[in-house]
C-alpha positions in Angstrom: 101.2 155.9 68.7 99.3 153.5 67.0 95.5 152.5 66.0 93.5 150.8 68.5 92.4 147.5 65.9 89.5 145.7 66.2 88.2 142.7 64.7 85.5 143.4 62.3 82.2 141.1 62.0 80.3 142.1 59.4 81.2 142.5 55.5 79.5 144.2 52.7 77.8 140.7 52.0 76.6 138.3 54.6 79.4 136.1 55.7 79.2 132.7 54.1 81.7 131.0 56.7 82.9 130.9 60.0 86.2 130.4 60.9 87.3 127.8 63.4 90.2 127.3 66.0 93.1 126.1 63.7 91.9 128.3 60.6 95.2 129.5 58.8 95.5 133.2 60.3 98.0 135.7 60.1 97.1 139.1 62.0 99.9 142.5 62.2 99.8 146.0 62.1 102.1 147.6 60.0 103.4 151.3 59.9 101.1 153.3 57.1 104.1 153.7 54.4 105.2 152.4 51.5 107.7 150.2 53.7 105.2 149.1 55.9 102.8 147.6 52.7 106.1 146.0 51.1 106.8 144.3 54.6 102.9 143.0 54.6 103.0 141.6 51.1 106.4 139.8 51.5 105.6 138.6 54.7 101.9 137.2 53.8 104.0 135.4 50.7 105.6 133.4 53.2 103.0 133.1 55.4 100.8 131.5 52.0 104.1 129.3 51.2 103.9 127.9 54.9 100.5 127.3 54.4 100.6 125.3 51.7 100.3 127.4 49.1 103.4 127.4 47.4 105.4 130.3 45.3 105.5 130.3 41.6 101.4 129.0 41.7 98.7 131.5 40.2 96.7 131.4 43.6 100.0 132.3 45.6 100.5 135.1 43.2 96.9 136.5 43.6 96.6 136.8 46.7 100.2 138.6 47.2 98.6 140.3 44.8 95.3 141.7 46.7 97.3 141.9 49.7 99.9 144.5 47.8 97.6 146.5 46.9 95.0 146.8 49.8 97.9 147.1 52.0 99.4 149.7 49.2 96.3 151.7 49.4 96.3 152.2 53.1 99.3 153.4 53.3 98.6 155.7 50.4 95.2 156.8 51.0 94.0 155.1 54.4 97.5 157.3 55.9 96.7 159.0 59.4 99.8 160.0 61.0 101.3 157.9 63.6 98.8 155.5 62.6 99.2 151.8 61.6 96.9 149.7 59.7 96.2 146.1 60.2 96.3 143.2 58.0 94.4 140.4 58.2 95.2 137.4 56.3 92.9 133.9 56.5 92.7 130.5 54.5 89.3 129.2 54.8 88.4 125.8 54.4 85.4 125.9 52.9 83.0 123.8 49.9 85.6 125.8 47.5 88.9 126.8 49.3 89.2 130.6 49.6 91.8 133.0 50.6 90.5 135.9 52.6 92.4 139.3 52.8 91.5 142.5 55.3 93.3 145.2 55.5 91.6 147.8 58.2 92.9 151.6 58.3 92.1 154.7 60.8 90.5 157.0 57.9 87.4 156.8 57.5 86.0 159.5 55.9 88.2 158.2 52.6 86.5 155.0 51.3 86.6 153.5 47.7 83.7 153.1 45.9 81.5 150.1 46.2 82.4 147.0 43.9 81.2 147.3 40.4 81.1 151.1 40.6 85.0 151.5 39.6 85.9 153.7 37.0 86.9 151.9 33.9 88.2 155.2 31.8 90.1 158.7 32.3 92.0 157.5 35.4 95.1 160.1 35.3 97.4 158.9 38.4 96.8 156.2 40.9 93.0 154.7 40.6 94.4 151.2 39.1 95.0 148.9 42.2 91.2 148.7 43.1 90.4 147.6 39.2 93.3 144.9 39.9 91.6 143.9 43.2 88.4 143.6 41.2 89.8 141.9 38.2 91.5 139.2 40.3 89.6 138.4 43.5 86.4 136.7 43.6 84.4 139.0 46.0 85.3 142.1 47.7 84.1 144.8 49.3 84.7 147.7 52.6 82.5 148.3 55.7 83.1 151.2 58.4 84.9 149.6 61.2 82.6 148.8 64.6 84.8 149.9 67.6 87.7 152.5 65.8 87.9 155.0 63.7 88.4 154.2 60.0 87.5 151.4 57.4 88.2 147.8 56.6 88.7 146.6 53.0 88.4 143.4 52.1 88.9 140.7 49.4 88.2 137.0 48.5 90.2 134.5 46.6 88.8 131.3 45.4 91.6 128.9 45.7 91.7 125.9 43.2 91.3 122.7 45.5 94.1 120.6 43.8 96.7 123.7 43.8 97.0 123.4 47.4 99.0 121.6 49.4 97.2 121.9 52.9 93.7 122.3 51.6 
């Protein structure tokens, strides 16, 4: 069985765009296991390399990146049994280009803490992918999904203008 997915509208921060009809987008659920994130992060790779944002460029790298490890973490911590979670992956063209990754899960009573509030020292196991998400994107954040159980965490990437090919 799988999660009933919606598509969130609000963010921890008001949105600063809107996305129109031809907006990059690449939407799938995945099954909450280590397979299912690996499959999500090589397949948004491509999906950024079709896009115009070609392999072997720092922006390409970050946001495999942010999507490894939000997708990593919801199949680690986000896990409900015979539950999927659902990846959302968006280039926005905006003033500044930006890269926009959401990755919703069915547990909700497990958030991470807000941004800024991460804890720097005396992390034993696990506890590092979130200080990478924070260290690498330019905004992110979580918010309670709307119409399902469980969360949404997000992240931002600023994308160089002239590192693109499409933007």
């Amino acid at each position: 069985m799988t999660s009933n997915i919606d598509t969130p509208g609000r963010t921890t921060q008001p949105s600063r765009h809107t996305v129109h009809l031809g907006t990059p987008s690449f939407a799938m659920r995945f099954t909450s296991t280590p397979r299912g994130a690996r499959l999500a992060r090589r397949l948004s790779a491509v999906r950024l390399d079709a896009w115009g944002l070609p392999y072997g460029t720092g922006a390409h790298e970050a946001v495999v990146l942010l999507t490894a490890e939000l997708a990593a973490n919801a199949a680690r911590h986000g896990h409900v049994p015979g539950r999927d979670f659902h990846l959302l992956l968006r280039l926005l063209d905006l003033p500044v280009p930006i890269a926009r990754v959401e990755v919703s899960d069915t547990r909700g009573e497990r958030v991470p803490p807000r941004p800024g509030r991460l804890p720097e020292a005396g992390i034993a196991e696990g506890g590092r992918g979130l200080l990478l998400v924070e260290s690498v994107a330019s905004r992110w954040g979580w918010y309670p999904r709307d119409r399902a159980p469980g969360k949404t965490v997000w992240a931002e990437y600023e994308i160089p203008a002239a590192r693109t090919g499409r933007l």
